[in-house]
Each structure stands twice: as structure tokens, then as C-alpha cells.
VOVEXBA-559824 format. One record per residue: residue number from 0; residue in one letter; z, y, x of N, C-alpha, C, O in turn. Coordinates in steps of 0.02 Angstrom, whole numbers, padded with zeros to 5 digits. Layout:
! VOVEXBA-559824
(NUM A (Z Y X) (Z Y X) (Z Y X) (Z Y X))
...
! end
This chain:
! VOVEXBA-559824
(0 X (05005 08280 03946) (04985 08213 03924) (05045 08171 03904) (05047 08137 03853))
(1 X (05103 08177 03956) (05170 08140 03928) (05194 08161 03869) (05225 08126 03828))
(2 X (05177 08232 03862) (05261 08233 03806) (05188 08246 03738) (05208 08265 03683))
(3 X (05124 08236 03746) (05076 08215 03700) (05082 08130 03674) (05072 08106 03618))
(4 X (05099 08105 03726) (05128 08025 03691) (05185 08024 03693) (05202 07966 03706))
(5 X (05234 08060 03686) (05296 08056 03678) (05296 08071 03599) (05312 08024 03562))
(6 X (05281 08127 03573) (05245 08148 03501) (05220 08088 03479) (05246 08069 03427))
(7 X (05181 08056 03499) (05146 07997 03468) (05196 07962 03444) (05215 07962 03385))
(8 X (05227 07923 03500) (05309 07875 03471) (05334 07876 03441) (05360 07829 03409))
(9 X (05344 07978 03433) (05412 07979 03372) (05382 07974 03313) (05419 07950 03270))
(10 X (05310 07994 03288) (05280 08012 03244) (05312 07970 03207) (05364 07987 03179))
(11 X (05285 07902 03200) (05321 07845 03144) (05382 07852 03143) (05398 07869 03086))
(12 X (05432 07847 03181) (05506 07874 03154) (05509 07947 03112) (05554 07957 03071))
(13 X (05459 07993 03125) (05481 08061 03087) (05479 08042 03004) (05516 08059 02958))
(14 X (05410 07996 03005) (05354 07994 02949) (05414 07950 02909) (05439 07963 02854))
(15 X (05424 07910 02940) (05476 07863 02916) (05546 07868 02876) (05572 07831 02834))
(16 X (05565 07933 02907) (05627 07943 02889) (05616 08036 02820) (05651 08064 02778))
(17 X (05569 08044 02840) (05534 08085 02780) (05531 08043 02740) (05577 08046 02699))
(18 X (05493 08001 02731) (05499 07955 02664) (05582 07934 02622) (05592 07936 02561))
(19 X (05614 07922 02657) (05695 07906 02637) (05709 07986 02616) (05739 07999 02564))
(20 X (05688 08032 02655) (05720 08086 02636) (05700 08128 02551) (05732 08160 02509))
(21 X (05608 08101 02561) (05590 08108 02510) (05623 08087 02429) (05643 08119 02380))
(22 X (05614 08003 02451) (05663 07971 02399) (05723 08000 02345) (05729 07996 02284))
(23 X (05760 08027 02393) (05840 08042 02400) (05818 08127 02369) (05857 08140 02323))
(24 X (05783 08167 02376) (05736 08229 02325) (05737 08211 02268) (05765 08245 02225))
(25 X (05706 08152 02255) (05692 08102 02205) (05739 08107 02140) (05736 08134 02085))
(26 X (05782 08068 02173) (05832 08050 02145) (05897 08113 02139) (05937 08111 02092))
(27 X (05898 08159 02184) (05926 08222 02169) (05889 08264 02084) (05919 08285 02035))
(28 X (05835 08262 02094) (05813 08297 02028) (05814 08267 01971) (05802 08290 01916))
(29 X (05833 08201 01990) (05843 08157 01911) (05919 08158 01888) (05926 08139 01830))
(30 X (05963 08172 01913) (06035 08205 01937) (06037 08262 01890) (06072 08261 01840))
(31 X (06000 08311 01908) (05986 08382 01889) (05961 08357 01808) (06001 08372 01764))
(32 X (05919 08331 01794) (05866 08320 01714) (05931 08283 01695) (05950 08306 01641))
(33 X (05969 08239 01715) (05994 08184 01666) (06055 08242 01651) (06067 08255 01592))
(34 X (06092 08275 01703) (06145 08317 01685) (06115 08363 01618) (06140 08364 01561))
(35 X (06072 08391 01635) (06041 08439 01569) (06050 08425 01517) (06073 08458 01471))
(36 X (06022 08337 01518) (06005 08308 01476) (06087 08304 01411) (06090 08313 01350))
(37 X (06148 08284 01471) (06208 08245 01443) (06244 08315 01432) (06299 08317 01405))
(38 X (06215 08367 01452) (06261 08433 01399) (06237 08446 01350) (06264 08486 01311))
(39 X (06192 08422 01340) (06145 08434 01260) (06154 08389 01206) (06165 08409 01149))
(40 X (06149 08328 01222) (06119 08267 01194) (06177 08205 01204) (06175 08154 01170))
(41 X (06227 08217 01256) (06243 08167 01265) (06229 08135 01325) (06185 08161 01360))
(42 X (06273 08058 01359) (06244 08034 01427) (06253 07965 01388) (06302 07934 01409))
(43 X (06225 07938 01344) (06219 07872 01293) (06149 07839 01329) (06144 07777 01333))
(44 X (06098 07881 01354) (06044 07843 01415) (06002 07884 01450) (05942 07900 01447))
(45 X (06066 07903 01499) (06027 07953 01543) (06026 07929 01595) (06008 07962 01644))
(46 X (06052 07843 01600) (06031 07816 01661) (05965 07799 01674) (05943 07798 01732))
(47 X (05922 07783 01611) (05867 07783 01615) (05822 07837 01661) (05779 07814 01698))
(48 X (05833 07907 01658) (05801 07940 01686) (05807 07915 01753) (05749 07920 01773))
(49 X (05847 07888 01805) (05835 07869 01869) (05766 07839 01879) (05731 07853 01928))
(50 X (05747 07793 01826) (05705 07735 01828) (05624 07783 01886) (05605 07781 01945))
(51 X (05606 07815 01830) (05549 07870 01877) (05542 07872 01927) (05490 07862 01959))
(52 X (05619 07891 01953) (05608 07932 02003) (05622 07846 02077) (05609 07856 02136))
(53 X (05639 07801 02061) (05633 07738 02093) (05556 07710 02105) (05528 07692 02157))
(54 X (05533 07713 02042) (05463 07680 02043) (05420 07739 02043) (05373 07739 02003))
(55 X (05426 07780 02074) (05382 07853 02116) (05402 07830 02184) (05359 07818 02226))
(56 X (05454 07824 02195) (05482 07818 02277) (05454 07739 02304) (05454 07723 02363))
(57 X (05439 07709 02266) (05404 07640 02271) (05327 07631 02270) (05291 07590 02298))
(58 X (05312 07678 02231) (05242 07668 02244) (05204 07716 02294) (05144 07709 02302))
(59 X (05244 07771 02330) (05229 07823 02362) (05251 07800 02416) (05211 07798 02463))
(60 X (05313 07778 02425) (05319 07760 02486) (05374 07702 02517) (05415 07703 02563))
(61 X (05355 07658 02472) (05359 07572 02466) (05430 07565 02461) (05472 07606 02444))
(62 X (05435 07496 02483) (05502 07472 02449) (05569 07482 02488) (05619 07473 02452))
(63 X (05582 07497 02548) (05650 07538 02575) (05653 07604 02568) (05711 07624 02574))
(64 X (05604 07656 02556) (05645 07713 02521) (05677 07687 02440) (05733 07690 02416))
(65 X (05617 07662 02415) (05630 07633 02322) (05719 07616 02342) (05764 07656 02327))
(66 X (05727 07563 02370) (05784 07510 02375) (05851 07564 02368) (05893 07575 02325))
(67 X (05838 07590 02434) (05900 07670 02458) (05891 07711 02368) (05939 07723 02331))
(68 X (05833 07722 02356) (05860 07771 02282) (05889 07730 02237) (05936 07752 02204))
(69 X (05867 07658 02228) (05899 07642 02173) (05978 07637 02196) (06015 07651 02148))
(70 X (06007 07623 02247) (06070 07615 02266) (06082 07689 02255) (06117 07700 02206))
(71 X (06067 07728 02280) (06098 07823 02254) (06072 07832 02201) (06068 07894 02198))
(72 X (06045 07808 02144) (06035 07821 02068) (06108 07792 02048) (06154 07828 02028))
(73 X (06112 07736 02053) (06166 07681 02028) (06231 07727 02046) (06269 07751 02004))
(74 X (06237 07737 02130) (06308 07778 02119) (06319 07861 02096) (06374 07887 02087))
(75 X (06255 07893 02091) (06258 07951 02052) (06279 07925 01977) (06337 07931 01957))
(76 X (06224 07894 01935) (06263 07901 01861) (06341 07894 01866) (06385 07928 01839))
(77 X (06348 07835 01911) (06419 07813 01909) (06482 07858 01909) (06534 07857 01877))
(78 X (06447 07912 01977) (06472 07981 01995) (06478 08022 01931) (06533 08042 01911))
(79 X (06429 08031 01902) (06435 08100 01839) (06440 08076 01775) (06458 08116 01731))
(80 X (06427 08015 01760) (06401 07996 01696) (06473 07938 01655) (06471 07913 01599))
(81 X (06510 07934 01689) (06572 07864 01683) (06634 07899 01712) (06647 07938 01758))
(82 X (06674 07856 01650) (06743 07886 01669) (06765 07838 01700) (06750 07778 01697))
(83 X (06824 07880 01750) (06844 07937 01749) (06789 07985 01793) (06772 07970 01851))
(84 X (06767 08039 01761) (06695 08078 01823) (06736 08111 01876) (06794 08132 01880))
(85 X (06676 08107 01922) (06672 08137 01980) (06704 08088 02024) (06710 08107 02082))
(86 X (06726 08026 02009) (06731 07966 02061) (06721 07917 02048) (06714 07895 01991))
(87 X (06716 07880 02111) (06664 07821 02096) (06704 07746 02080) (06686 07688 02087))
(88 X (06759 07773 02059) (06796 07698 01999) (06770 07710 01931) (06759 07760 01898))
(89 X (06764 07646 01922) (06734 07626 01866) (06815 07598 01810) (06854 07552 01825))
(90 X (06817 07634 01758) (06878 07589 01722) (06845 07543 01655) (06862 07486 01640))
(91 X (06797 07581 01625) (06780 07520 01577) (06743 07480 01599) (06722 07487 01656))
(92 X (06718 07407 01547) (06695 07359 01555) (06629 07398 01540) (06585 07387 01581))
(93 X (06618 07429 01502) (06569 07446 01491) (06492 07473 01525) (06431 07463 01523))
(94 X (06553 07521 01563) (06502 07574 01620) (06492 07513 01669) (06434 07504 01689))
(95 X (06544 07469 01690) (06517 07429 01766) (06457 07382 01719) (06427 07345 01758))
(96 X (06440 07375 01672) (06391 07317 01651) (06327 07390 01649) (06272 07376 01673))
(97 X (06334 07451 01626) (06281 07498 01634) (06251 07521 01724) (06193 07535 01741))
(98 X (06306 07519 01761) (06287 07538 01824) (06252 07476 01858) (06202 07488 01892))
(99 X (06271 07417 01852) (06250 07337 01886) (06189 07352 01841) (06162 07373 01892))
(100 X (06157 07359 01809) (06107 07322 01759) (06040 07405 01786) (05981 07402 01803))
(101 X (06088 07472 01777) (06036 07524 01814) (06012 07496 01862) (05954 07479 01855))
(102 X (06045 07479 01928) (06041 07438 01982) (05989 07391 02001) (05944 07395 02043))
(103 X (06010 07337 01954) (05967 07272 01973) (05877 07289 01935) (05825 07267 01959))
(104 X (05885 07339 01862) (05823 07354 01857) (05778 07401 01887) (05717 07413 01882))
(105 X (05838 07431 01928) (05786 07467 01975) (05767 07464 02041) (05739 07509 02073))
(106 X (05789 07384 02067) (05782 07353 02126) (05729 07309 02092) (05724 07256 02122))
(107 X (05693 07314 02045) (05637 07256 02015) (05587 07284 02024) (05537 07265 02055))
(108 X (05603 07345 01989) (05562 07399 01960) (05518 07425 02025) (05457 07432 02029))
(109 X (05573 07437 02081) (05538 07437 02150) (05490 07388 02185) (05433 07398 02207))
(110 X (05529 07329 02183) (05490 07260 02204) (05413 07264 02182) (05365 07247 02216))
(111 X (05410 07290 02117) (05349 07273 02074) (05289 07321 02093) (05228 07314 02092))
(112 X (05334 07374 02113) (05293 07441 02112) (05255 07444 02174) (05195 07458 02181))
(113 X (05319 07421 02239) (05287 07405 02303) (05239 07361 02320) (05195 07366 02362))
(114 X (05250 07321 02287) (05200 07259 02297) (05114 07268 02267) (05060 07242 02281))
(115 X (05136 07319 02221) (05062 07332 02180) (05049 07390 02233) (04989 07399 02222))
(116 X (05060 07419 02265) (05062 07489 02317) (05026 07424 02372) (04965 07421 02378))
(117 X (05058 07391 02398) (05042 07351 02451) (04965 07325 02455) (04923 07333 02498))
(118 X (04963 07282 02379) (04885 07260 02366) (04850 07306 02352) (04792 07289 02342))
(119 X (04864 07369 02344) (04811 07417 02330) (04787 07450 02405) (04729 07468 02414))
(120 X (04818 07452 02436) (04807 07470 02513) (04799 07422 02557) (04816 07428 02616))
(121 X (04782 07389 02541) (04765 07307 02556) (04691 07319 02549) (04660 07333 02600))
(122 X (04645 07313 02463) (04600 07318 02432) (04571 07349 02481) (04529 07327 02521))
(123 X (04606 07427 02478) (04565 07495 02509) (04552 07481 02587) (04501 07502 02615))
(124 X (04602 07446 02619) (04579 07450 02715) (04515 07403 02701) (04463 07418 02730))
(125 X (04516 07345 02657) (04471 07278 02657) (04407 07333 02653) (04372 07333 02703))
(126 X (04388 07376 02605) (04353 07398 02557) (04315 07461 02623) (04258 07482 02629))
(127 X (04378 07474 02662) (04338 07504 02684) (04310 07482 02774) (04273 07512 02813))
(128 X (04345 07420 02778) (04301 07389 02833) (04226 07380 02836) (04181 07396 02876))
(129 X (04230 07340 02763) (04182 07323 02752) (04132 07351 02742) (04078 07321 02744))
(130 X (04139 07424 02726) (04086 07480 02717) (04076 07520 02801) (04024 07551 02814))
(131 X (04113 07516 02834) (04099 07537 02933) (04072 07484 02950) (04026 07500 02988))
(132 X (04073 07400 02941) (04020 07341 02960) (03964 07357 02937) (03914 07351 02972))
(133 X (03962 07378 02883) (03891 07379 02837) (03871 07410 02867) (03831 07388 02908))
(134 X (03888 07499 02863) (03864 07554 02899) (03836 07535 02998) (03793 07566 03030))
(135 X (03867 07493 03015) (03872 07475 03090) (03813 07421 03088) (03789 07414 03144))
(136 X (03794 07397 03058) (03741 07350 03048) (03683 07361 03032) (03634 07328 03050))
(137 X (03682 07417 02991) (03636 07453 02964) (03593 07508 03016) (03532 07517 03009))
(138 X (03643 07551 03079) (03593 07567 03115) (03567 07517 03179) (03518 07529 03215))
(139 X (03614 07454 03185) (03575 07416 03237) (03511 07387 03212) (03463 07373 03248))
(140 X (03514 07377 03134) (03448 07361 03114) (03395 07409 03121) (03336 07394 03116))
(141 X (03423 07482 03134) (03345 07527 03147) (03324 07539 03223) (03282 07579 03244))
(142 X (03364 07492 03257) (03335 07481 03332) (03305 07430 03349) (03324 07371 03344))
(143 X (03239 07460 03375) (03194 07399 03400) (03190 07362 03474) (03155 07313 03488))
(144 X (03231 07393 03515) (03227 07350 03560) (03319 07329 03591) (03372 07353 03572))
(145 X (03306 07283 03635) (03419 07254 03677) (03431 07337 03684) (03480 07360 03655))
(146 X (03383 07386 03726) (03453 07442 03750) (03454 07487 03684) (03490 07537 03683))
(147 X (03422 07473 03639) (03446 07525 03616) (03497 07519 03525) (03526 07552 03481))
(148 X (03473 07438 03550) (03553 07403 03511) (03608 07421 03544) (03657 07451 03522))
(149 X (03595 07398 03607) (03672 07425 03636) (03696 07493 03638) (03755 07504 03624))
(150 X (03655 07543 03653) (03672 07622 03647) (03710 07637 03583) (03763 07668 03573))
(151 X (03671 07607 03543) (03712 07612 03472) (03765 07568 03456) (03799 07594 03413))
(152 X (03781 07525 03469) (03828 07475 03459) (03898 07554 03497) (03933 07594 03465))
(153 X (03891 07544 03567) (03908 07592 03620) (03945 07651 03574) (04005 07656 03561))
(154 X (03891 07694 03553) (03887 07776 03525) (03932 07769 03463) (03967 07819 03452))
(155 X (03939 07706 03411) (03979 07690 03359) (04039 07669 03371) (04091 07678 03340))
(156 X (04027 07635 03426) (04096 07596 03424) (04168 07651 03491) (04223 07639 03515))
(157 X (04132 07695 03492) (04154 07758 03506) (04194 07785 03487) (04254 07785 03499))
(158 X (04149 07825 03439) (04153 07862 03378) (04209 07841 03329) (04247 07879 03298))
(159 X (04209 07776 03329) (04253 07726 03278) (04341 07722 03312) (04387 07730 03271))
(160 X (04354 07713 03364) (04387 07718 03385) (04404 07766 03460) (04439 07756 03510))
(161 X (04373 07804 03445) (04398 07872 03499) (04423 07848 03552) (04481 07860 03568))
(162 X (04367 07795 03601) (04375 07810 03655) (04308 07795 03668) (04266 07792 03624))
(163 X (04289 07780 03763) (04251 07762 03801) (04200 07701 03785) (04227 07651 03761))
(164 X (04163 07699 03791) (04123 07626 03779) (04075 07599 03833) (04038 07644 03853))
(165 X (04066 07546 03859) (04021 07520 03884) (04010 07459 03870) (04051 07426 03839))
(166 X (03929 07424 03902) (03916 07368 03892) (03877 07345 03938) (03820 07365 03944))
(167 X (03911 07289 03987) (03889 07275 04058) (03866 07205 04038) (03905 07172 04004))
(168 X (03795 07171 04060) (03778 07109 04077) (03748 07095 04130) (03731 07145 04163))
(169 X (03727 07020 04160) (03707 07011 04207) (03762 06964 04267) (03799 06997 04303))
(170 X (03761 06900 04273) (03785 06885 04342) (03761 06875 04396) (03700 06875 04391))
(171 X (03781 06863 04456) (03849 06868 04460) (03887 06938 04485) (03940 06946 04515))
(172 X (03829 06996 04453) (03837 07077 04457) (03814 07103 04424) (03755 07118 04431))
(173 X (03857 07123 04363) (03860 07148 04287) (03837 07240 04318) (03852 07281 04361))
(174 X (03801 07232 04269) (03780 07310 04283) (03789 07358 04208) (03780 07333 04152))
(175 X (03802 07405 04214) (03789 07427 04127) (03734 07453 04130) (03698 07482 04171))
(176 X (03733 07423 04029) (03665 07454 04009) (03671 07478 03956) (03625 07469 03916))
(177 X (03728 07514 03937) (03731 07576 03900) (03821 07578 03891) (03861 07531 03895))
(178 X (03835 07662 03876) (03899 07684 03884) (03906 07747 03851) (03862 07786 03867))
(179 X (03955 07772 03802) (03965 07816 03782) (04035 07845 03780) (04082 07821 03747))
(180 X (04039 07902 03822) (03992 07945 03837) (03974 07923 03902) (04018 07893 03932))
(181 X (03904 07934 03938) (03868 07914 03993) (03915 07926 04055) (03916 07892 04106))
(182 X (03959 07992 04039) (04006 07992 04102) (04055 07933 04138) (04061 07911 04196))
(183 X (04085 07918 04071) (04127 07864 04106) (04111 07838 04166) (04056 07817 04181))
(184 X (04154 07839 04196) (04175 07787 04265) (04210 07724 04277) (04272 07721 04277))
(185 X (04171 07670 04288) (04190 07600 04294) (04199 07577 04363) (04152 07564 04400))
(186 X (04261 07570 04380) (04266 07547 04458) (04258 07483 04462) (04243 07445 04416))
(187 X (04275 07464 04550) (04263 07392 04570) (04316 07315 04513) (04300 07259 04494))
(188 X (04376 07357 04505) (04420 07302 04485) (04390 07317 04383) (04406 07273 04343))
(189 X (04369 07349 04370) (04325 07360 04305) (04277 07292 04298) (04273 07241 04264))
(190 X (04243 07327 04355) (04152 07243 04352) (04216 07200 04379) (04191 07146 04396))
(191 X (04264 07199 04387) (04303 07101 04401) (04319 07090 04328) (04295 07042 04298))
(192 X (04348 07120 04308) (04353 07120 04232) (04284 07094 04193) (04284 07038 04168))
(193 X (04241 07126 04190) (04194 07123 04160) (04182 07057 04172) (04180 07019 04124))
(194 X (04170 07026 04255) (04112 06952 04252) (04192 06900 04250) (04195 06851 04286))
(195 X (04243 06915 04211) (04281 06863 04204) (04269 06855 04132) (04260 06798 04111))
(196 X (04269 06912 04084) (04234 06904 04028) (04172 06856 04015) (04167 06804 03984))
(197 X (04131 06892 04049) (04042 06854 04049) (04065 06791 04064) (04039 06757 04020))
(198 X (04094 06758 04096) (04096 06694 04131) (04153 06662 04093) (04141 06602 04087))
(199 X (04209 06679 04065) (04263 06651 04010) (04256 06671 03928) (04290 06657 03879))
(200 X (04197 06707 03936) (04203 06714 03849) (04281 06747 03808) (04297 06748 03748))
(201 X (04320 06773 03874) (04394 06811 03841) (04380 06881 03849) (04336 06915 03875))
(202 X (04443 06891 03813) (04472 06954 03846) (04502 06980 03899) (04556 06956 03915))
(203 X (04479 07028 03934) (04488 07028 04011) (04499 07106 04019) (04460 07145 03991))
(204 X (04549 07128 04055) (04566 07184 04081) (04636 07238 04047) (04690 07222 04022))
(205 X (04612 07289 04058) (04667 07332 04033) (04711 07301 03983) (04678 07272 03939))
(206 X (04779 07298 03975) (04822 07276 03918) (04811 07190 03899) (04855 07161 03866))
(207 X (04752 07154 03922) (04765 07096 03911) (04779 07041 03956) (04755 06985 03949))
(208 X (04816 07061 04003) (04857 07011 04034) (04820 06982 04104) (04847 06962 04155))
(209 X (04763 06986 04090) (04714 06983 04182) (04691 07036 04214) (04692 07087 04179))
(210 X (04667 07044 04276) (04643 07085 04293) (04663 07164 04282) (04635 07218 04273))
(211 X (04742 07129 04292) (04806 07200 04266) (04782 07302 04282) (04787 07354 04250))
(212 X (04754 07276 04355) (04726 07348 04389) (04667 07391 04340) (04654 07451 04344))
(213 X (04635 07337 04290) (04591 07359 04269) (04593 07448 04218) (04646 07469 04197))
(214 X (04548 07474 04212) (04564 07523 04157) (04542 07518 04098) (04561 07542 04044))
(215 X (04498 07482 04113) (04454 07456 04038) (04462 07400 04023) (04472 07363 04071))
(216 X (04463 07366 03956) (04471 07320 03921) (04410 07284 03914) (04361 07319 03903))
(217 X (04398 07217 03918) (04319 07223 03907) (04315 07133 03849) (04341 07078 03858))
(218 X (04283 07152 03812) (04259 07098 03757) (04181 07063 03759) (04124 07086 03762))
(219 X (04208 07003 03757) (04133 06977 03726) (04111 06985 03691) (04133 06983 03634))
(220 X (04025 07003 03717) (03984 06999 03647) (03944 06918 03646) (03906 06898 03690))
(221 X (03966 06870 03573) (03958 06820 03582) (03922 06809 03530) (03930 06840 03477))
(222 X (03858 06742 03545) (03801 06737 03494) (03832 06670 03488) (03894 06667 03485))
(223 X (03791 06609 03486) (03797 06549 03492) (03819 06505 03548) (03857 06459 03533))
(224 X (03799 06514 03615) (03840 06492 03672) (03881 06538 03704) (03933 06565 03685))
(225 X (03845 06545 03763) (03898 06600 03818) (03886 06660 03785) (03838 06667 03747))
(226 X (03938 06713 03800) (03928 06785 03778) (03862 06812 03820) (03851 06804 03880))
(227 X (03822 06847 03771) (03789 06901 03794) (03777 06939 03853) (03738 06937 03900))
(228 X (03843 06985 03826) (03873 07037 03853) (03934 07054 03856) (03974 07014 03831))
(229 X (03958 07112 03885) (04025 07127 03892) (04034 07200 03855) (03998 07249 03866))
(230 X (04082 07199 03816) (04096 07260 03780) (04147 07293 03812) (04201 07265 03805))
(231 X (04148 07353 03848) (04228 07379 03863) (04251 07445 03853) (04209 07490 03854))
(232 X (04300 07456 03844) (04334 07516 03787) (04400 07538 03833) (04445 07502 03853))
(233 X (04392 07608 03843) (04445 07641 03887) (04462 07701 03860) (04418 07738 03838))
(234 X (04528 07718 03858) (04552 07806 03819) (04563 07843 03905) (04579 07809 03953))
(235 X (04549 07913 03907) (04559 07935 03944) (04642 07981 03975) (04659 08018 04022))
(236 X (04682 07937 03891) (04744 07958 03928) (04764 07870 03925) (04823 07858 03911))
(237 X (04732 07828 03934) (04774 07784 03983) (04801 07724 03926) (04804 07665 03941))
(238 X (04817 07745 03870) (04841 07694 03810) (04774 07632 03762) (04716 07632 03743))
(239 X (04834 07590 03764) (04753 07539 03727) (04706 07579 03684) (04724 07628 03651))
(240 X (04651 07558 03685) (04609 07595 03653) (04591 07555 03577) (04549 07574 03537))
(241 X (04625 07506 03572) (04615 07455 03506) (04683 07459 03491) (04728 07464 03533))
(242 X (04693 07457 03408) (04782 07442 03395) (04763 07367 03380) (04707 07345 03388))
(243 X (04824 07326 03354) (04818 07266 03345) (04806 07265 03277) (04782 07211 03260))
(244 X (04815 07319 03215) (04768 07327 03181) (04704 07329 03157) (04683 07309 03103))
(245 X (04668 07360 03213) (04596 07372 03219) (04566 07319 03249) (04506 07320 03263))
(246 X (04612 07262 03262) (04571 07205 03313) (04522 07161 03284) (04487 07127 03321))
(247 X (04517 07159 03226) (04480 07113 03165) (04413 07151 03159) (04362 07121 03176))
(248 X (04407 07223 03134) (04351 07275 03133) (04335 07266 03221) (04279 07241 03228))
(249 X (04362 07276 03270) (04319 07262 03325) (04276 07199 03332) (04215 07198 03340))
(250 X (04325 07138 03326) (04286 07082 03314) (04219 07073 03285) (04168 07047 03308))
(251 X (04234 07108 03218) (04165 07103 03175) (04114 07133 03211) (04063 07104 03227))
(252 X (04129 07194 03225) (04069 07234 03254) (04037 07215 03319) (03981 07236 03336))
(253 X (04073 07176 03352) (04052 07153 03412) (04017 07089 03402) (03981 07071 03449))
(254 X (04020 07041 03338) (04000 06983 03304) (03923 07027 03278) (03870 06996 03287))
(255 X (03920 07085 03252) (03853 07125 03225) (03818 07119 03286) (03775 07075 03292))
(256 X (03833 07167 03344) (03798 07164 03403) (03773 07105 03426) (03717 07100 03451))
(257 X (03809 07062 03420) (03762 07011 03461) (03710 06968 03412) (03655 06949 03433))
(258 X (03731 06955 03351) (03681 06946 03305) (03615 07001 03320) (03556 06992 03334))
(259 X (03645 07048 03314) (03575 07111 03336) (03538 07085 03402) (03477 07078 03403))
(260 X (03578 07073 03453) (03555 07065 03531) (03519 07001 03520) (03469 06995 03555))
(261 X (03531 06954 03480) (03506 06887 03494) (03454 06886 03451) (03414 06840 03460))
(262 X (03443 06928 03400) (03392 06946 03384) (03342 06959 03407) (03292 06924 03412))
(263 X (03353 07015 03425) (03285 07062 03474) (03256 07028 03529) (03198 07037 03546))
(264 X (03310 06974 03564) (03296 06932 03625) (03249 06881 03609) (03208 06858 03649))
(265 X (03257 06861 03543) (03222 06782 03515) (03259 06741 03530) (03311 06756 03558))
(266 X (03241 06665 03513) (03268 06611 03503) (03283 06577 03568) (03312 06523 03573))
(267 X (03264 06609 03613) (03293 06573 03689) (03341 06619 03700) (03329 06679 03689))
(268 X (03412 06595 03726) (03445 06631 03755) (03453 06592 03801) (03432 06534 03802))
(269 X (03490 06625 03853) (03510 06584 03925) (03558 06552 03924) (03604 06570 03886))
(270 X (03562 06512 03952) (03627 06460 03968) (03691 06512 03993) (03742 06511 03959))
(271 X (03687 06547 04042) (03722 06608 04079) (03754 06654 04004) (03806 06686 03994))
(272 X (03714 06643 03974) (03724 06704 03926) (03732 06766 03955) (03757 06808 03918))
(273 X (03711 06792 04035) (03739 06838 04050) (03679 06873 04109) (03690 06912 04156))
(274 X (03606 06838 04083) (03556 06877 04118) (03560 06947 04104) (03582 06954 04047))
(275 X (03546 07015 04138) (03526 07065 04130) (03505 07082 04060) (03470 07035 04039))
(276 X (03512 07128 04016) (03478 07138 03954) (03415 07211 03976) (03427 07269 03995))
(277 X (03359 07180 03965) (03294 07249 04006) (03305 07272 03941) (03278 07324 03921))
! end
């Protein structure tokens, strides 16, 4: 289990530094084409060929690999392409106004590329929240009665984020009334968690700062006054079971549920917000 989250940690540093390495591929094979190019033809604009391989490294994998190639584009031509070759003094006026100008257009060229990379993966997370709300809304609407909104609320919100689920109401001894998978185990300092939720409308337990002992995390499900219910979410190796990414898509879905719950309940809800759900 340790050296399974130890793997986890490094992952983003591996992924990370693949990308730079990628880049720097990049920009090696445009090295290779432009040389081809300047035994044939001449090196009159074979700085151009860098350009590609910058705004590939920018839109693949954003703007600090881009940044690193355009700086090793700039001192390769400089390297092969300007006298005196094979070092990196520059004697004419000429080449330092060709190497500054490769440079700065291909620190743009990046800017532009990343940024359109950024809003496009922007679009796509939006695009596809919004289609797991839909989808998440869509089967609480084919349940007709509170438990078996919650089973499903439970069984999805699972599924969605790969861990534990439950959903405890009732004071001032929260009981659950549905959990997926049914095994889970909720101890004593768990239900303290839980009726600090029911009774504060926060976040309570695992990772958020009260009820430290807890293992589970537990959320309100909130209609118009007091919450509902209590939503709570546990991994069985021990790590939050929400990133701070995913905290917006939980929100929503837990905003569906209780629209669903306050539904099915009718137009009285309790003051408690936290009677039993039959």
C-alpha cells in the first residue's frame, strides 16, 4: 500500500518531466530537417523550421516545455546555423537580430498556443461535468421513493470517484440509509462526524480539520434550510477520497440529491433537517 502511494507522488514529477523531455525530441528533429535542409538549399530560413516544433510542444504539453524549446531552438540555430559554427558567439549584427527575433517569436507562438490548449481543456472538463450532473440527475429522477434516491445518489457517487459512500440521517443518532458498497464500516468517531455535519451544515471529518480521528469525510446534503442528510466518502487505502479538483462536481451532485430528496419528501421539510429518511 506504501510504496503504491509512493508511485502515486512521483507520477506527476515523471509525467512532468517527460513532457520537457518530449519537447527537447522536438526540437532535436528540427535540428536534424533544418541541417538537411542548409546542405541543400542553404540556412537563409531554416530558423523557421524550429517554429513547429515549439507550437507542438505548446499545445501538447503547454507552456514550460514550449518556453525550454524555444530557448534550445534559439541556441541550436545559433549553434549550427551562424558564424562562427559550432559556438555559441555570435559575430554579426545580423545573426544576433535572427536568433533574438527566432526567440521572442517563439515565446509568442507558445503563449498563444498554450493558452488556446488551456481553454480547450477548460471547455472539455466544463463539458464534461456537465454531462456526469445530467447523467446523475437523470437516474435520481427514475427513483420513486428517499431510499432509493439515496442508494443511487450512494452507487454513483461511488462509482464516480472510487471510493466508499454513505448517507446517514436522523438526530440526535444518525443512522445510515444507504452505502456503497454495503460493507463499509462506520465507527463511533464516524456518526460524531456525521451529527456535526447534520447539525453545522459543514464539512466534517476525515481531511477537514474536525473530528481529526474520523475516516470518513462527510458532506451535507442541503435543500433550503438545514441539510437533509449526510453524505460520506472514504478510500480504503486511507487518502482523501475527493481532490480539490473534483470538489465543485461533488458539490453539484450532492445539490441533485437533495433537490431529489426534497422532492420525494414534499413541501414540508423539518426544521432538524435531519429526521430519519423511511
Amino acid at each position: 500500500m506504501a510504496n503504491a502511494g509512493m508511485q502515486e507522488s512521483y507520477r506527476p514529477l515523471l509525467l512532468g518531466f517527460g513532457r520537457y523531455v518530449a519537447a527537447q525530441v522536438l526540437v532535436a528533429i528540427s535540428t536534424l530537417v533544418a541541417l538537411w535542409i542548409a546542405g541543400r538549399w542553404g540556412s537563409a530560413a531554416v530558423e523557421m523550421v524550429y517554429l513547429p516544433a515549439v507550437l507542438a510542444a505548446a499545445i501538447w504539453w503547454g507552456f514550460g516545455p514550449a518556453l525550454l524549446a524555444a530557448v534550445t531552438s534559439a541556441l541550436a540555430y545559433n549553434f549550427y546555423f551562424t558564424e562562427p559554427l559550432h559556438t555559441f558567439r555570435v559575430d554579426r549584427a545580423v545573426d544576433v537580430v535572427d536568433v533574438t527575433i527566432l526567440f521572442l517569436v517563439a515565446v509568442v507562438t507558445s503563449q498563444l498556443a498554450s493558452a488556446i490548449r488551456r481553454q480547450a481543456r477548460l471547455a472539455e472538463a466544463h463539458a464534461t461535468r456537465n454531462a456526469t450532473i445530467a447523467g446523475f440527475a437523470r437516474r435520481l429522477l427514475s427513483c420513486s421513493s428517499e431510499a432509493e434516491i439515496a442508494q443511487s445518489a450512494c452507487e454513483q457517487t461511488s462509482a464516480l470517484f472510487n471510493c466508499n459512500t454513505v448517507i446517514m440521517a436522523g438526530l440526535p443518532h444518525p443512522t445510515s440509509i444507504a452505502a456503497a458498497p454495503g460493507s463499509a464500516a462506520i465507527t463511533p468517531t464516524d456518526i460524531a462526524a456525521a451529527v456535526q455535519t447534520l447539525q453545522s451544515g459543514g464539512v466534517a471529518g476525515h481531511g477537514s480539520g474536525s473530528v481529526a480521528p474520523a475516516e470518513w469525510v462527510f458532506h451535507p446534503i442541503r435543500s433550503v434550510g438545514a441539510p437533509l442528510a449526510a453524505m460520506g466518502l472514504s478510500r480504503d487505502d486511507g487518502l482523501n477520497p475527493v481532490s480539490d479538483a473534483q470538489i465543485l462536481l461533488l458539490e453539484s451532485l450532492l445539490d441533485q440529491t437533495a433537490l431529489a430528496l426534497a422532492r420525494a419528501r414534499g413541501p414540508a421539510i423539518p426544521a432538524q433537517g435531519a429526521a430519519a429518511i423511511r
